[in-house]
C-alpha positions in Angstrom: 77.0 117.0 91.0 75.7 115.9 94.3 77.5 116.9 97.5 76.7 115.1 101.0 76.4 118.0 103.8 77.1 116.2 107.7 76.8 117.1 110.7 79.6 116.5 113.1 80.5 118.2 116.3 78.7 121.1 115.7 79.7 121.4 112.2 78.7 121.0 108.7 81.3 120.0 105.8 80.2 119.2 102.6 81.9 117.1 100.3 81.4 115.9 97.1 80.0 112.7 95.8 82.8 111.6 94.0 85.5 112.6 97.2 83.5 109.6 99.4 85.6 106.3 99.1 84.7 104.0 102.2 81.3 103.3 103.4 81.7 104.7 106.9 81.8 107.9 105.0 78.0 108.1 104.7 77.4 108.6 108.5 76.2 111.7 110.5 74.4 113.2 106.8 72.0 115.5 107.2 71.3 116.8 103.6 72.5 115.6 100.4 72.2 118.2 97.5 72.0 116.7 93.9 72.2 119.4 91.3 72.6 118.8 87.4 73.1 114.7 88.5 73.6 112.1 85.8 71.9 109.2 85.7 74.7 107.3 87.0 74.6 109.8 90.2 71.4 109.1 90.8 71.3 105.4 90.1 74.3 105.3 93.1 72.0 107.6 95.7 69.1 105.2 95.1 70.9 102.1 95.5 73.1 103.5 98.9 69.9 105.1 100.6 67.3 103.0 99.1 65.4 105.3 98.0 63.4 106.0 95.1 64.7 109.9 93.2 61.8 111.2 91.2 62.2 111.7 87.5 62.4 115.0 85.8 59.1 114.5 84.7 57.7 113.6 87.7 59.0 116.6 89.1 57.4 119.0 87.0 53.6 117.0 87.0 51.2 119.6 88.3 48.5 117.4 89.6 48.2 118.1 93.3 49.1 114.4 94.1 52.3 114.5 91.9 52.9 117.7 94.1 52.8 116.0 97.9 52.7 112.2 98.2 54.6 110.0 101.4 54.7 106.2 102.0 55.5 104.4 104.9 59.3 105.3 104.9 59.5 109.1 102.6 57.9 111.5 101.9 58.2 113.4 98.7 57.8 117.0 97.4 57.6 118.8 94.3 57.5 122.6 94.9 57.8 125.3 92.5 60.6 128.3 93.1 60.4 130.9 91.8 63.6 132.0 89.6 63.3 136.5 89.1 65.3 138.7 86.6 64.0 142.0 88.1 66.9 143.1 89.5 69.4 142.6 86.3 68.7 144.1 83.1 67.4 141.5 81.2 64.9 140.0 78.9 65.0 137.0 80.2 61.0 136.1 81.7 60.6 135.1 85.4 59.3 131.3 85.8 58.8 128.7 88.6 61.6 126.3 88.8 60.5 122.6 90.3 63.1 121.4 92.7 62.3 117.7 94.8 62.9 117.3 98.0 62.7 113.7 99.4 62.5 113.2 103.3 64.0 110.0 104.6 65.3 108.3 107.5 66.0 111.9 108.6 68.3 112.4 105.5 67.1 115.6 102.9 67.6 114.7 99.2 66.9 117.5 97.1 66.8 117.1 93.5 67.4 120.1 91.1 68.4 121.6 87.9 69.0 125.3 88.8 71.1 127.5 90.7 68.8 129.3 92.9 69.2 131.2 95.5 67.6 130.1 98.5 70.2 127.0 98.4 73.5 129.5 98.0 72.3 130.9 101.3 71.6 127.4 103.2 75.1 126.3 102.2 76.6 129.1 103.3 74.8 129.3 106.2 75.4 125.3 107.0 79.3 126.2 106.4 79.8 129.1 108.2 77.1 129.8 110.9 75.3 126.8 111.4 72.1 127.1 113.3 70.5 124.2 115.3 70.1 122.2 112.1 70.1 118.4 113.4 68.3 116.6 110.8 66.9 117.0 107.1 63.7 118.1 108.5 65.2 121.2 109.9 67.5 121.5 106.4 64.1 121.3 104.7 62.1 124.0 106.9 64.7 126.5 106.3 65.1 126.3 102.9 61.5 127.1 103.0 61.7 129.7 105.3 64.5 131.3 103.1 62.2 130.7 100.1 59.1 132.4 101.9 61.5 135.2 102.9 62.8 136.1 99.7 59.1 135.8 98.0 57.9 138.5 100.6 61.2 140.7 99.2 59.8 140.3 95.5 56.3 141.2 96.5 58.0 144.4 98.5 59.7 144.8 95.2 56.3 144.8 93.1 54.3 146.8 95.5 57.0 149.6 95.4 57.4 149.5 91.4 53.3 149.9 91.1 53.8 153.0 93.4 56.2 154.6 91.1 53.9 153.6 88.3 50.8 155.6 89.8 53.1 158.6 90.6 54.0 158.5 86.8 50.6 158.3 85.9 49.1 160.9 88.0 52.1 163.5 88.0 54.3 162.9 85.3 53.5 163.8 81.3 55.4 160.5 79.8 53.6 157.9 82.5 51.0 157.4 79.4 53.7 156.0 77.6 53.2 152.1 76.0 56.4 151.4 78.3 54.2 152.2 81.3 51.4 149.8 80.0 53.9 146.9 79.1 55.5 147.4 82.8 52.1 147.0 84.5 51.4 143.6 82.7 55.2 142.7 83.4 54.1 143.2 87.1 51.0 141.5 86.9 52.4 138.1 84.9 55.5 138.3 88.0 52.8 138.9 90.4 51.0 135.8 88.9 54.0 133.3 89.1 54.9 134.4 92.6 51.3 133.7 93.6 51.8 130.3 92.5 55.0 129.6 93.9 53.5 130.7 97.2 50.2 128.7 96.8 52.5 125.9 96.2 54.6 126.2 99.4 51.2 126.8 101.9 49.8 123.6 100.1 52.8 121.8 101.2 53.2 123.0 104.3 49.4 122.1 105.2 49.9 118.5 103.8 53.3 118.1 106.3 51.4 119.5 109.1 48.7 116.8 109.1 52.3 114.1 108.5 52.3 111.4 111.2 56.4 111.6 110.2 57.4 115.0 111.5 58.4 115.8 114.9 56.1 118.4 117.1 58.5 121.2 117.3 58.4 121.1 113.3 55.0 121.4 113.1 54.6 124.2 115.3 57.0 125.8 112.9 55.0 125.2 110.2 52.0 126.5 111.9 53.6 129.4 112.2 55.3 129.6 108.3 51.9 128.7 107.1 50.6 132.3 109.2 53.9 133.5 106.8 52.1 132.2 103.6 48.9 133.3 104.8 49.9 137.2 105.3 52.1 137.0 101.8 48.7 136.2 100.3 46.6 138.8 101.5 49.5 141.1 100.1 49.5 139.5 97.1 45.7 140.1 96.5 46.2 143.7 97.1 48.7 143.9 94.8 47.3 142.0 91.9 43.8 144.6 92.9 46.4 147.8 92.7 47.7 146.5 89.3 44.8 146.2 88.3 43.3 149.7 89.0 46.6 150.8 87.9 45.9 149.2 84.3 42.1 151.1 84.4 44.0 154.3 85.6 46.0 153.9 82.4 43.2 152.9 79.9 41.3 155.7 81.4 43.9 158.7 81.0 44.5 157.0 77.3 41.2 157.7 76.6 40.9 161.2 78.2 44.3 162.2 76.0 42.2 160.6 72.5 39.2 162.7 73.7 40.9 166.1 73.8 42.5 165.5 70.7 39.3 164.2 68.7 38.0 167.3 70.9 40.5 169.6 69.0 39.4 168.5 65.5 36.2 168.5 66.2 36.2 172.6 67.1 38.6 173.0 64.1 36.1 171.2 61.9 33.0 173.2 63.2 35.1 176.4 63.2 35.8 176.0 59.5 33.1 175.0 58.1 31.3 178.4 57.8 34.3 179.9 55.9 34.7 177.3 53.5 30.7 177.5 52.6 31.2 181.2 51.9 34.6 180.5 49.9 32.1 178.0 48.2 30.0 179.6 47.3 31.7 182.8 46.0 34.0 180.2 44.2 31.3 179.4 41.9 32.0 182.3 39.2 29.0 182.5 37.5 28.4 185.4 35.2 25.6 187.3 37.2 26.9 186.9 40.6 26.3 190.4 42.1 29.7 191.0 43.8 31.1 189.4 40.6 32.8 193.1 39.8 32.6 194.6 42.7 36.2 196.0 43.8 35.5 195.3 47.7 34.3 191.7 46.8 37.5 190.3 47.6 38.3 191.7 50.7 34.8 191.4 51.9 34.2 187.9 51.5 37.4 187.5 53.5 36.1 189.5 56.2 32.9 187.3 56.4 34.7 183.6 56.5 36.7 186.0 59.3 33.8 186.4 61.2 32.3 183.2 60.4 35.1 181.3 62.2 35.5 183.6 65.0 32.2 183.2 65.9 31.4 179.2 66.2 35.3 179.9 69.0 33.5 182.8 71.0 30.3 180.4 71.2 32.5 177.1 72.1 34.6 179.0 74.8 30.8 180.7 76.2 30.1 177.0 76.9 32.8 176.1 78.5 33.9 173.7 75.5 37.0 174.9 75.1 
């Protein structure tokens, strides 16, 4: 599907690829959004703009070069979004999406195979409130500063799901749970991918800033959404540091819970190991033992595995071991 976004008195429309008949058609476009295109789609983009649509597989190179590159007439990016599940119950796993954006002859092709989110809220915004959006430059830089915005919400998200993780662990008797362990490395593997998808984005935005193809008022934006990046990272290093402690905290109290209770057989082993060497030993029944026919031998040799056990408990608690 690819759908043309124009700008026209003030107003965007969008309108589908396949509702365009007549040439004149293709004026006043600011944007054009192609999302789950055929090959046919994308053959007819190439050949009307004359322009050059990265492949899938371009798209998802990771080499920094296959990330940022421009020529004399385009430049061409390959960014990562991140795609979240954390607010659905799901066990689906979060992951970077690549998306393409191409910048050319102030036109913004974006190439895609997701939904996402940060394009729902440009369109609507395009449809219903447009802002001063006069080119695909401006399209571009606020699809990014959407993307930024909703990345600083995730972290938020995280930061506040590792407090209530330390609370558990410090206050609560089931925050030693293996559910608590596998939700600290769920945090720390979401934590990881939105790291990347930010590192991705201030990578980006320094390569346009140093662009001989971008207007001045853009790149004073993107001074100041590379300050954005910059502050999302320091937050994101605390985090991943928290998460971290967070995982030691755990590992530590685990080990504290498997000390008391080695602790408690321990004492138990100690305490009754004096009464079983008397029952040992009066358990041999030989024919000249002294107490063999004694009437009182019974009860007093469970008097002294009494007293044996009692004692090693008095001594333990003395010390402070118990």
């Amino acid at each position: 599907m690819v759908t043309f976004y124009t700008h026209e008195n003030e107003t965007f429309s969008a309108t589908l690829l396949s509702q365009i008949d007549a040439p004149s058609e293709y004026k006043n476009i600011v944007w054009i959004d192609m999302l789950h295109s055929s090959m046919d789609e994308i053959k007819q983009i190439e050949t009307l703009f004359d322009i050059k649509i990265p492949t899938k597989q371009e798209r998802e190179e990771i080499e920094i070069s296959s990330r940022y590159w421009e020529d004399n007439r385009s430049i061409i990016i390959n960014s990562y979004f991140f795609v979240s599940f954390f607010f659905v119950e799901t066990a689906k796993a979060h992951y970077n999406e690549s998306v393409s954006f191409v910048l050319q002859d102030n036109i913004l092709f974006t190439i895609r195979d997701k939904e996402l989110q940060a394009f729902e809220m440009i369109h609507k915004i395009l449809t219903s409130h447009p802002k001063e959006l006069y080119s695909g430059y401006d399209v571009f830089m606020q699809i990014f500063d959407i993307r930024i915005d909703q990345d600083a919400d995730l972290l938020e998200y995280a930061a506040s799901e590792s407090d209530d993780i330390r609370k558990k662990l410090l206050w609560e008797s089931d925050g030693k749970s293996e559910d608590t362990l596998r939700k600290i490395s769920t945090l720390q593997g979401f934590t990881l991918k939105v790291r990347q998808s930010v590192f991705d984005k201030r990578r980006i935005l320094t390569a346009l800033a140093k662009s001989n193809k971008l207007p001045q008022n853009i790149k004073q934006d993107i001074v100041i959404m590379i300050k954005d990046i910059n502050s999302l990272v320091e937050f994101i290093t605390i985090d991943g540091n928290t998460l971290d402690n967070l995982q030691n905290l755990f590992l530590a109290q685990t080990n504290i819970e498997q000390n008391k209770i080695i602790k408690l057989f321990t004492v138990a082993s100690v305490v009754l190991m004096p009464p079983t060497l008397i029952a040992s030993i009066y358990g041999m029944n030989f024919h000249f033992m002294p107490e063999l026919d004694w009437s009182l031998g019974y009860p007093m040799s469970l008097m002294m595995m009494v007293i044996a056990g009692v004692i090693p408990l008095i001594y333990f608690r003395n010390r402070g071991w118990l």
